[in-house]
FIKOLZA-1660 file (N, C-alpha, C; in steps of 0.1 Angstrom, whole numbers, plus 5000, padded with zeros to 4 digits):
% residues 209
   i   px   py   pz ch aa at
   1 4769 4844 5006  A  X  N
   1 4778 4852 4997  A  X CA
   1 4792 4848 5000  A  X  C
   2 4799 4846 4989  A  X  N
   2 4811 4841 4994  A  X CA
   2 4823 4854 4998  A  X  C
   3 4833 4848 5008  A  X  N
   3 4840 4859 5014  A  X CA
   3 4848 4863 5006  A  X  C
   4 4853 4877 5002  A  X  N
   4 4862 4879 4994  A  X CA
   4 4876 4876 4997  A  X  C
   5 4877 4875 5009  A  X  N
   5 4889 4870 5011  A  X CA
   5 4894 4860 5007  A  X  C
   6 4890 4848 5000  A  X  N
   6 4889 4838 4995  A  X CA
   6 4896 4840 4979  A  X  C
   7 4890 4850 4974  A  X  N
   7 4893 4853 4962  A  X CA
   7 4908 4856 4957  A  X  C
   8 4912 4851 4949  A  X  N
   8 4925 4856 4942  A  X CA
   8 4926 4873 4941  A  X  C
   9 4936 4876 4941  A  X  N
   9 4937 4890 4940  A  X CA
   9 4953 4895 4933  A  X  C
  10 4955 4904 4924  A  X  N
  10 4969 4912 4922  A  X CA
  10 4966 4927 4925  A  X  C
  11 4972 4929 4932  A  X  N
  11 4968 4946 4940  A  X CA
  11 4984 4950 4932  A  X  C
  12 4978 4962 4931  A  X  N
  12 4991 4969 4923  A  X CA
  12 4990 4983 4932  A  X  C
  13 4998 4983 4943  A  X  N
  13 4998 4997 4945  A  X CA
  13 5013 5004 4941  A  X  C
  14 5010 5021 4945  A  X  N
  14 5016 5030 4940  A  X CA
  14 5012 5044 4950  A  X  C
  15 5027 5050 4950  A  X  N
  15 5033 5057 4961  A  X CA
  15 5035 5068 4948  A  X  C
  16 5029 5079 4948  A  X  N
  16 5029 5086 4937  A  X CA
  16 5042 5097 4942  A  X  C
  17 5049 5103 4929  A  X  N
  17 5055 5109 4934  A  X CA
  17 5059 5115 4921  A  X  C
  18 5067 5129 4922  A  X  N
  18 5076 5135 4909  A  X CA
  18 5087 5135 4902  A  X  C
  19 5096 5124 4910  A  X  N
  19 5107 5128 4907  A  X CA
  19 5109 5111 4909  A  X  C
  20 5103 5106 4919  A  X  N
  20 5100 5089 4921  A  X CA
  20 5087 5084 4928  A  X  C
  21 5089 5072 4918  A  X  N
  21 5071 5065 4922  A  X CA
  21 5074 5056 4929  A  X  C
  22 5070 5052 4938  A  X  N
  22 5071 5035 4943  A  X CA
  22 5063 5031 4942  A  X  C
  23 5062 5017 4934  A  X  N
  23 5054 5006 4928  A  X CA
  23 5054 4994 4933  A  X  C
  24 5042 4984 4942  A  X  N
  24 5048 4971 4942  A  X CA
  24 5035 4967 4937  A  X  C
  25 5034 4954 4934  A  X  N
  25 5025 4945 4934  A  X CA
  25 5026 4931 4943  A  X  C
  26 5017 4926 4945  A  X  N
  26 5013 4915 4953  A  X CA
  26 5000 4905 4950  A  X  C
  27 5006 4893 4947  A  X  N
  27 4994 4883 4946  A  X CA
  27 4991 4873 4962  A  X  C
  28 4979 4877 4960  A  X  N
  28 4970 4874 4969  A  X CA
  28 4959 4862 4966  A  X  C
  29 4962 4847 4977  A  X  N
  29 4951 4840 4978  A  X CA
  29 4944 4834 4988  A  X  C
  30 4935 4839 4994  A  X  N
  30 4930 4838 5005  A  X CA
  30 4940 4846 5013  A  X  C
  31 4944 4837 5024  A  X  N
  31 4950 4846 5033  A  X CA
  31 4968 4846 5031  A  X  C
  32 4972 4842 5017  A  X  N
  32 4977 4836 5019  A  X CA
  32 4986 4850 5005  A  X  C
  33 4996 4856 5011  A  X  N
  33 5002 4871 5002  A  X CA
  33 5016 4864 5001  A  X  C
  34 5019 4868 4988  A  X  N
  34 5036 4871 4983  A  X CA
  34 5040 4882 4972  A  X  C
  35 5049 4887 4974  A  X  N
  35 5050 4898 4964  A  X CA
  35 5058 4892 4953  A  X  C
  36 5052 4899 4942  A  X  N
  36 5053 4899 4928  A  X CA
  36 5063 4902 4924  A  X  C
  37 5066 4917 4927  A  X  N
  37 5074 4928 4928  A  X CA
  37 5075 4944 4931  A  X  C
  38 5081 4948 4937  A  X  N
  38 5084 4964 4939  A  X CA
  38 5095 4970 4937  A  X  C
  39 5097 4983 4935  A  X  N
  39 5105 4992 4935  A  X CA
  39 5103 5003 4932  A  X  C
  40 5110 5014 4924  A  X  N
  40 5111 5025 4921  A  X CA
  40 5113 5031 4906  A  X  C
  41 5104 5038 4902  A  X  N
  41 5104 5048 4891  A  X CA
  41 5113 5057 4894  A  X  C
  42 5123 5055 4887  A  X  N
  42 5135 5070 4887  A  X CA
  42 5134 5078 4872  A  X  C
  43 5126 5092 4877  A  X  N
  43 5125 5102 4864  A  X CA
  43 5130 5112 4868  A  X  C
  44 5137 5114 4876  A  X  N
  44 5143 5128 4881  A  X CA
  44 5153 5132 4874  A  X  C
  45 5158 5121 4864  A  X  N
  45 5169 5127 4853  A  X CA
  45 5160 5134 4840  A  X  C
  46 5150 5132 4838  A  X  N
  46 5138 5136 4827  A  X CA
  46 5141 5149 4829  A  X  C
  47 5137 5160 4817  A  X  N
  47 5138 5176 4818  A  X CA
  47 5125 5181 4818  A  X  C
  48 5122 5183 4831  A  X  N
  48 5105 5190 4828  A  X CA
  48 5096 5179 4834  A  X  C
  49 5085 5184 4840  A  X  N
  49 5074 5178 4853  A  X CA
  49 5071 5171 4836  A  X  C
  50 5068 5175 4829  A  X  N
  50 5053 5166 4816  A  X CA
  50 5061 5155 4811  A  X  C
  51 5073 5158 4808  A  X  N
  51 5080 5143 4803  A  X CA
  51 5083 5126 4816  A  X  C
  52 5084 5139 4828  A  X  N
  52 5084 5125 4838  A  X CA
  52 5069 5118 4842  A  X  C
  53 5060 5126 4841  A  X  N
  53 5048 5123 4841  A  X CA
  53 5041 5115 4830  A  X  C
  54 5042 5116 4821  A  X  N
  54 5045 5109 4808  A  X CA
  54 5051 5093 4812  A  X  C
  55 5065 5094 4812  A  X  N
  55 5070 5084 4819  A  X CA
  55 5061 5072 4829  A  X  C
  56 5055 5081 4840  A  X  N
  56 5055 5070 4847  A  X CA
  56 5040 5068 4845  A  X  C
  57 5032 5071 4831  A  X  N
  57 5017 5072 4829  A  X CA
  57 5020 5053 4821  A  X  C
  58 5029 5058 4811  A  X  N
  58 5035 5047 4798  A  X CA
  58 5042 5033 4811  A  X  C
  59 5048 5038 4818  A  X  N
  59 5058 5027 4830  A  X CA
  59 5041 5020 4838  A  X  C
  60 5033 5027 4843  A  X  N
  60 5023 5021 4848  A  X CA
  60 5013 5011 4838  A  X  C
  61 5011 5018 4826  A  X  N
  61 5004 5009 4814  A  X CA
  61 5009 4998 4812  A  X  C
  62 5023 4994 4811  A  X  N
  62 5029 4987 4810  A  X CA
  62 5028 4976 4822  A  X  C
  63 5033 4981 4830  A  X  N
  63 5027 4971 4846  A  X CA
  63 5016 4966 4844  A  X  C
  64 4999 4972 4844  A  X  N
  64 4991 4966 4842  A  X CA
  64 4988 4953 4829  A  X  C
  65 4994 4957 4821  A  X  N
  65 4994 4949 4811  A  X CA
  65 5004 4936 4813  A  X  C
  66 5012 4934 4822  A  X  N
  66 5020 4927 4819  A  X CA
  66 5012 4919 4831  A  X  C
  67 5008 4922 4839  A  X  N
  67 5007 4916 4851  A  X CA
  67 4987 4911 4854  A  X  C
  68 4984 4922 4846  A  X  N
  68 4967 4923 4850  A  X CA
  68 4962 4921 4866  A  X  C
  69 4963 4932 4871  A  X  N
  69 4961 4935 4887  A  X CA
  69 4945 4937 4888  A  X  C
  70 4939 4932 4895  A  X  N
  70 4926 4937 4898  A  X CA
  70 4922 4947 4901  A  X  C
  71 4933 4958 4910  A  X  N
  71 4929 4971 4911  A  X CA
  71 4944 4975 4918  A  X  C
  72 4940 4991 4918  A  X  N
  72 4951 4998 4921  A  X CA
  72 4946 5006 4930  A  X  C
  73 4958 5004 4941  A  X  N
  73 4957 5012 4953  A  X CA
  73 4966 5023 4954  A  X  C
  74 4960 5036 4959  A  X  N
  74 4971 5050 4959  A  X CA
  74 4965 5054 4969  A  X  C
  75 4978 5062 4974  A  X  N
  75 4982 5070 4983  A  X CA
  75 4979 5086 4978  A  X  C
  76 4964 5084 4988  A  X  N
  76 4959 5104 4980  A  X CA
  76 4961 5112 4992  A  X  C
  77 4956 5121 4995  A  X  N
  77 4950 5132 5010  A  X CA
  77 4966 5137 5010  A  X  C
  78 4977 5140 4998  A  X  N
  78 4986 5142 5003  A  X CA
  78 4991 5155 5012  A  X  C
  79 4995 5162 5016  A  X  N
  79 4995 5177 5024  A  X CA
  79 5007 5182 5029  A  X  C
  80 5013 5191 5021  A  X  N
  80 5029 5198 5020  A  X CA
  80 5027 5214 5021  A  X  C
  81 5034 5215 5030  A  X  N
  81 5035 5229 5032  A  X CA
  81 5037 5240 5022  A  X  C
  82 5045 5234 5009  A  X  N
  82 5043 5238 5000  A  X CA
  82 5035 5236 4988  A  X  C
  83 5026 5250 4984  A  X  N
  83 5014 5247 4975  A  X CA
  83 5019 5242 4962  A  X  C
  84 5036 5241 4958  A  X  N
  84 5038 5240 4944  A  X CA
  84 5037 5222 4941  A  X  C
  85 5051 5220 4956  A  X  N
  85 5051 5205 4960  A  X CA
  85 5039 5197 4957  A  X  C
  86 5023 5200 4964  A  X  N
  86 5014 5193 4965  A  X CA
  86 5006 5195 4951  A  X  C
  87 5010 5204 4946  A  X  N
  87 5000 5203 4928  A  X CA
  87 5013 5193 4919  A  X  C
  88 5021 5191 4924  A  X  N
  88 5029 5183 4919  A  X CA
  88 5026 5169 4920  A  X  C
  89 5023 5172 4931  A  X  N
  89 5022 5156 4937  A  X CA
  89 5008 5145 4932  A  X  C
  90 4997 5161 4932  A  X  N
  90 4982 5159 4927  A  X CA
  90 4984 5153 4912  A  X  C
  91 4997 5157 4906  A  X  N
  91 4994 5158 4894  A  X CA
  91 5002 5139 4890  A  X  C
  92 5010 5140 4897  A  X  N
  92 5013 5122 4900  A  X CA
  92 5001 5117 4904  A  X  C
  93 4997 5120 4911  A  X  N
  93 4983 5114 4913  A  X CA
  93 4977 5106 4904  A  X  C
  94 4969 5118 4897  A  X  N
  94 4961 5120 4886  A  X CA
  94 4970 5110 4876  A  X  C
  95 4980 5109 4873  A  X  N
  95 4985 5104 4861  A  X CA
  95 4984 5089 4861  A  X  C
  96 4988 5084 4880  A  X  N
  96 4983 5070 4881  A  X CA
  96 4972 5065 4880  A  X  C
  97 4961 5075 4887  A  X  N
  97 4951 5070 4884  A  X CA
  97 4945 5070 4870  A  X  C
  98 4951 5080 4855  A  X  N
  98 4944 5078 4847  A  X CA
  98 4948 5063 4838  A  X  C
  99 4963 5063 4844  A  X  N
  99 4964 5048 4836  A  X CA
  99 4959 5037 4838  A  X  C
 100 4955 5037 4854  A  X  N
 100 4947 5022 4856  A  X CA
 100 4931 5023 4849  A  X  C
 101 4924 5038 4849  A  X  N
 101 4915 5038 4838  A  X CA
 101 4916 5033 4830  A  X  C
 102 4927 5038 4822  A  X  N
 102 4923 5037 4808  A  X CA
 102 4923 5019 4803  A  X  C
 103 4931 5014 4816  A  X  N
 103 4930 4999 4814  A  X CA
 103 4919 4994 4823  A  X  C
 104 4907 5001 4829  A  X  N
 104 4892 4992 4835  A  X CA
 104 4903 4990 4848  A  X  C
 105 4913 4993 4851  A  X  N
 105 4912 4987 4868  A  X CA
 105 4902 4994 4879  A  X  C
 106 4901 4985 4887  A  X  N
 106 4896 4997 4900  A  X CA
 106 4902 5001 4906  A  X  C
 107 4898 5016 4916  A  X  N
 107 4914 5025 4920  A  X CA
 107 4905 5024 4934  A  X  C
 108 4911 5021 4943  A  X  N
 108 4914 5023 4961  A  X CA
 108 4920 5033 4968  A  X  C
 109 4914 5043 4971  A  X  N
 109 4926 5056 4976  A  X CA
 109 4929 5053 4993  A  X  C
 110 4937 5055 4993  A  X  N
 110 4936 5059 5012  A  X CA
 110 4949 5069 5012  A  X  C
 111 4945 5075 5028  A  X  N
 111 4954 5087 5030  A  X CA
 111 4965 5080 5036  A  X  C
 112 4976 5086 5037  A  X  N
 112 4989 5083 5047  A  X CA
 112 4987 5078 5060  A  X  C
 113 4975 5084 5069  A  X  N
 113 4970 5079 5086  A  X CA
 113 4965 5068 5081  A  X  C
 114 4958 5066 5072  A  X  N
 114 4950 5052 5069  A  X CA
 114 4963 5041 5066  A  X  C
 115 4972 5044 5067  A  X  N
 115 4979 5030 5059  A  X CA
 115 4988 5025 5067  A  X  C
 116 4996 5036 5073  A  X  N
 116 5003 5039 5087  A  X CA
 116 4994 5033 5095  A  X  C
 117 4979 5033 5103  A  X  N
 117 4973 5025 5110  A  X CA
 117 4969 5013 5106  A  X  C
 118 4972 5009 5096  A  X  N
 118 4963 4995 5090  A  X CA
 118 4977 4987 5093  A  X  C
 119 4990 4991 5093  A  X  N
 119 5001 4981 5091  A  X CA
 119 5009 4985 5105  A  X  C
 120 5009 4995 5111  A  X  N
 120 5013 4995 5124  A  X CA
 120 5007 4997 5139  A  X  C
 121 4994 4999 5131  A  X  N
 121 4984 5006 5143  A  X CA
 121 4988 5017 5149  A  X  C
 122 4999 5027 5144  A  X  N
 122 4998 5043 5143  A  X CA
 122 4998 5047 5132  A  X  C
 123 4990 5060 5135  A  X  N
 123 4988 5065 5124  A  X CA
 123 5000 5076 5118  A  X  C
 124 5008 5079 5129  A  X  N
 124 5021 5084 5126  A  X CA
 124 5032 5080 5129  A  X  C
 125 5031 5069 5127  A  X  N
 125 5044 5060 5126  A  X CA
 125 5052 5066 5112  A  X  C
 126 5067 5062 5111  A  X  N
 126 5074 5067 5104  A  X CA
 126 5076 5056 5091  A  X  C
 127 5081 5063 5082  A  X  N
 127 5080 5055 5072  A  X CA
 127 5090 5044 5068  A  X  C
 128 5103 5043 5080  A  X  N
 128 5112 5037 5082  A  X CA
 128 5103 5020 5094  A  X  C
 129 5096 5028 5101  A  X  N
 129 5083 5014 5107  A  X CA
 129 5075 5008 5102  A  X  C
 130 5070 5015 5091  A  X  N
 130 5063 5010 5082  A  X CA
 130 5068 4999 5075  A  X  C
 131 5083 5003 5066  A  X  N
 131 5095 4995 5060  A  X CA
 131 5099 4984 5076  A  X  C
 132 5097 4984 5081  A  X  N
 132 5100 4976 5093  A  X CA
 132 5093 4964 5096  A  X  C
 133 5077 4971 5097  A  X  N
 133 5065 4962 5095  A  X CA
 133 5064 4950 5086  A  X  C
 134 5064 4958 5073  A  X  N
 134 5063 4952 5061  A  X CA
 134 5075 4939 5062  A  X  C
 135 5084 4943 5062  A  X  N
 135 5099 4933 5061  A  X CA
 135 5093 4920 5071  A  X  C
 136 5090 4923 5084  A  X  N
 136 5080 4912 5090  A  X CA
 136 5071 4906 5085  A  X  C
 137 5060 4910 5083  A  X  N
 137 5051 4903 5075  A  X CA
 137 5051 4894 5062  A  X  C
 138 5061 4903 5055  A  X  N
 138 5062 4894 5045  A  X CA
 138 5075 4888 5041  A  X  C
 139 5084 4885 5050  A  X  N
 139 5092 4882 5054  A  X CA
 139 5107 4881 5041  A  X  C
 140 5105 4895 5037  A  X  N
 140 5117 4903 5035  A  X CA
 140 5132 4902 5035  A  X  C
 141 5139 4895 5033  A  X  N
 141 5156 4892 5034  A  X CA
 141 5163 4907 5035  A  X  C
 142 5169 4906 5045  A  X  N
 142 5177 4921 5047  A  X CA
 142 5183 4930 5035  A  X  C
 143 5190 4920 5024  A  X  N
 143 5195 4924 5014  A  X CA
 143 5184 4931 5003  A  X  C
 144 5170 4922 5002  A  X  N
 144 5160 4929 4991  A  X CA
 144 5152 4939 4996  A  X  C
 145 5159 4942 5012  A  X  N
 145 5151 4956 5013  A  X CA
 145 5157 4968 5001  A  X  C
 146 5146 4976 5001  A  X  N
 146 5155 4990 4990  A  X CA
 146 5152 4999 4994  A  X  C
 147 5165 5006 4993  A  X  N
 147 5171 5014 4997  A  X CA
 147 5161 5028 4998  A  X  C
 148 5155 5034 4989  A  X  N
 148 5147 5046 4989  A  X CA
 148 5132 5041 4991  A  X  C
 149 5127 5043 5001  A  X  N
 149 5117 5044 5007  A  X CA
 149 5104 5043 5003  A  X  C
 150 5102 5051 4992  A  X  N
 150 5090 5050 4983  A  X CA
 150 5087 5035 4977  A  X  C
 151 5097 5024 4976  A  X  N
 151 5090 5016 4972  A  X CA
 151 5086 5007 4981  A  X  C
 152 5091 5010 4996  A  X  N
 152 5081 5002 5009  A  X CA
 152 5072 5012 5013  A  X  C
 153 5070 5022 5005  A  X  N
 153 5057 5030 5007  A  X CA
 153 5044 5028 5004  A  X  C
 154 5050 5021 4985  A  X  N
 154 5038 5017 4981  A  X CA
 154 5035 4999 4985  A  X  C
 155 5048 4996 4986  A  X  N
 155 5043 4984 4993  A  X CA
 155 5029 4979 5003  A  X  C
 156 5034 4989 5013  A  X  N
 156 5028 4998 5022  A  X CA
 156 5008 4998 5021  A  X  C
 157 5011 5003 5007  A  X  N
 157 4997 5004 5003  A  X CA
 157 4992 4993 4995  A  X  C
 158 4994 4987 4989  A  X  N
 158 4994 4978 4988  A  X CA
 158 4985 4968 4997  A  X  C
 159 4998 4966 5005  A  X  N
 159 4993 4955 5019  A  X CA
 159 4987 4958 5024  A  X  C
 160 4977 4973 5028  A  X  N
 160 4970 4981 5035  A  X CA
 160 4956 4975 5027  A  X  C
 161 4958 4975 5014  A  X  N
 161 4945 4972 5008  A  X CA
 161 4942 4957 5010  A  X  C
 162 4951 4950 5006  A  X  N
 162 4948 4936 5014  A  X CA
 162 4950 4931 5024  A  X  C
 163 4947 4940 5038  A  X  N
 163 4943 4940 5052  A  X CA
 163 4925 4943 5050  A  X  C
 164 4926 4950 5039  A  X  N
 164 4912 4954 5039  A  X CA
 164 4904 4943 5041  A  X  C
 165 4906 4932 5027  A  X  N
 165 4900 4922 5024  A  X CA
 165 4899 4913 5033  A  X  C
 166 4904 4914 5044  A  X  N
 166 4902 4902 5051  A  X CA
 166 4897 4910 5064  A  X  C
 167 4895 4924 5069  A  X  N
 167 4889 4923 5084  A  X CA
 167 4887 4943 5078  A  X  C
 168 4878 4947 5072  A  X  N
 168 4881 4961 5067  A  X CA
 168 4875 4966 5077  A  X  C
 169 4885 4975 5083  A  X  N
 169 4888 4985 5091  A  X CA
 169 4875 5001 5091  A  X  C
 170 4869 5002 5076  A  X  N
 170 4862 5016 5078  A  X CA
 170 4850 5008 5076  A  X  C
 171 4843 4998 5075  A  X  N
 171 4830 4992 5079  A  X CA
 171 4820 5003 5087  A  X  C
 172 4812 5002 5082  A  X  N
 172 4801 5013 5089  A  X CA
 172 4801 5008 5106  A  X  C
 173 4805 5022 5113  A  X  N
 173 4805 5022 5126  A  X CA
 173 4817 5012 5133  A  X  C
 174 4829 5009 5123  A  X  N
 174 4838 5001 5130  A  X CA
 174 4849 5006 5131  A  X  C
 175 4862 5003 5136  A  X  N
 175 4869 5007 5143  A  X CA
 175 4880 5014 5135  A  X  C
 176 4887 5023 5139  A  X  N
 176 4894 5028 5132  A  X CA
 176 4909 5026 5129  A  X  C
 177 4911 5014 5138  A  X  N
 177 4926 5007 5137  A  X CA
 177 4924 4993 5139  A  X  C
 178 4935 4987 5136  A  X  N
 178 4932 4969 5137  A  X CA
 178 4935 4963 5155  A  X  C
 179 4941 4973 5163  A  X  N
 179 4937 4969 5175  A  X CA
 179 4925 4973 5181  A  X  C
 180 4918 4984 5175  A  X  N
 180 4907 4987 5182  A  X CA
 180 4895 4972 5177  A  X  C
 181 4898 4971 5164  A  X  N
 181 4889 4964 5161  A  X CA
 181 4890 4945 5165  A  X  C
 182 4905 4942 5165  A  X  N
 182 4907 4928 5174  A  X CA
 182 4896 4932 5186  A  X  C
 183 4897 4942 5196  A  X  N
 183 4894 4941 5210  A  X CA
 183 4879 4939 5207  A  X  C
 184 4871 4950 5199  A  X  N
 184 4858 4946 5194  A  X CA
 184 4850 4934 5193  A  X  C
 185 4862 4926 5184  A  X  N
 185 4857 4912 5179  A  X CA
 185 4860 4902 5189  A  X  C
 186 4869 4902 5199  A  X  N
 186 4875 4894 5206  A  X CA
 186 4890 4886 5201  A  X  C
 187 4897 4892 5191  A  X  N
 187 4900 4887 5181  A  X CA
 187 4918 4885 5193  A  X  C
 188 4921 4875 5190  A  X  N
 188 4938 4869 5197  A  X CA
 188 4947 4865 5187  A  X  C
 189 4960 4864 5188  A  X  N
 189 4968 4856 5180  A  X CA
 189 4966 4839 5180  A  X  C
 190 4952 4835 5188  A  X  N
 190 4952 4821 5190  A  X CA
 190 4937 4819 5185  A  X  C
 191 4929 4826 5182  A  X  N
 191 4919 4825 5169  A  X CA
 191 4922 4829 5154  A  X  C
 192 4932 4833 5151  A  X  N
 192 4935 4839 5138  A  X CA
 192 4946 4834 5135  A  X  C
 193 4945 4835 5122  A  X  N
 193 4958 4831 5116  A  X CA
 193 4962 4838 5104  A  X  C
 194 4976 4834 5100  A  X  N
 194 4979 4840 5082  A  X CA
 194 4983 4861 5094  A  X  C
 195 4981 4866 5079  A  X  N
 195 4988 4879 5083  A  X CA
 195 4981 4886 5094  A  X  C
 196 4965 4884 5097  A  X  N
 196 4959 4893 5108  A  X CA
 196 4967 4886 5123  A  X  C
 197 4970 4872 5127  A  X  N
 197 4976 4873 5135  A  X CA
 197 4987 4876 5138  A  X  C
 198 4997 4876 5127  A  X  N
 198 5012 4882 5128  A  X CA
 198 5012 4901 5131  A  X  C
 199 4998 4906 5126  A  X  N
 199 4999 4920 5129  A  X CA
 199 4996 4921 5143  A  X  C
 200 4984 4914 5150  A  X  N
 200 4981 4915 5161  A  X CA
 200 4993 4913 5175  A  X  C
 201 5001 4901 5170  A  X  N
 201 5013 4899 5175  A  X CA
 201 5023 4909 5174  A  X  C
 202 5027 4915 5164  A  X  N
 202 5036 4922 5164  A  X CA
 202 5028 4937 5164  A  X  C
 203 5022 4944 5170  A  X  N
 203 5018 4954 5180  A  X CA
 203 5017 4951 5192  A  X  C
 204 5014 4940 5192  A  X  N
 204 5014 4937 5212  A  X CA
 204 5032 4937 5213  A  X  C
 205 5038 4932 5207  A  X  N
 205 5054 4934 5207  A  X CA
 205 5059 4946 5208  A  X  C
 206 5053 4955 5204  A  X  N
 206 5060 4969 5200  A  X CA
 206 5056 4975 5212  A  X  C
 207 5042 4976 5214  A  X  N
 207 5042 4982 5227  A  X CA
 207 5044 4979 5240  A  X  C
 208 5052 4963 5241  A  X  N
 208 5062 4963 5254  A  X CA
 208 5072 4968 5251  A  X  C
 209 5080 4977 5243  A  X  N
 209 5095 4978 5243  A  X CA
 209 5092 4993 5249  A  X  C
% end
């Protein structure tokens, strides 16, 4: 069977939100990732939750179409102390995911711990480490970092799903982070290469400081 990692890929993830979405995409070949593009959906000047939702249903259609991503990855399990916040949030959700339907993509969920551990190996790392991570890996120029968060969030997810492709982390009975599962495999920065050994490297880095 051939490995999917081998395979071409455009991963379109998305950081769902109400008021802003963050969107990137990334093409993917073999081991070998560059982004496409990311940023941010700004609807917060819109009057009313249905018109910005609307917005970023039509802004997402549009992405798929222009780009044809193989699937779309979101950020679901969201959990806010307030019940109005998180039916808001459900309801961004929902709106992402009905656009990549209605265009046949496939949808990838994972929660916030899952993506936070796939790219930093905590699961509560901040989302400023995360934007930290990312900038490393895919080697980011100080200047095209941006500014609001959400769009190295969905980055974030994104790159999370193509960590999958190459060493997937929820594998029946496998490990729940990418250093638990290097230790598993035997896995070093001196058998690996491409982005699994720059992550292995830069956790063993973090946790000397």
């Amino acid at each position: 069977m051939q490995d999917s990692v081998r395979n071409e890929h455009i991963i379109l993830g998305v950081d769902p939100g109400t008021l802003y979405m963050g969107y990137a995409l990334l093409h993917t070949v073999g081991r070998k990732v560059e982004i496409i593009d990311f940023g941010v959906l700004d609807v917060h000047k819109l009057d009313g939750q249905y018109p910005r939702l609307q917005q970023e249903f039509f802004f997402l259609q549009d992405l798929i179409d222009k780009h044809k991503p193989s699937c779309l990855a979101i950020e679901t399990q969201f959990v806010d102390k307030n019940p109005q916040t998180m039916i808001k949030i459900v309801h961004a959700q929902g709106v992402a995911i009905a656009a990549a339907l209605s265009k046949d993509v496939p949808i990838y969920e994972y929660s916030p711990m899952k993506i936070k551990m796939a790219i930093t190996g905590n699961g509560h790392s901040s989302k400023e480490q995360v934007a930290g991570m990312l900038q490393r890996f895919l080697h980011i120029p100080e200047e095209q970092m941006p500014k609001k968060l959400d769009a190295t969030d969905a980055l974030g997810i994104a790159y999370c799903h193509y960590l999958q492709l190459g060493m997937p982390v929820n594998n029946e009975g496998g490990a729940k982070d990418w250093t638990t599962y290097a230790k598993r495999k035997g896995l070093t920065d001196k058998n690996l290469t491409g982005p699994n050994a720059q992550l292995l490297a830069a956790l063993a880095s973090s946790k000397k400081k």
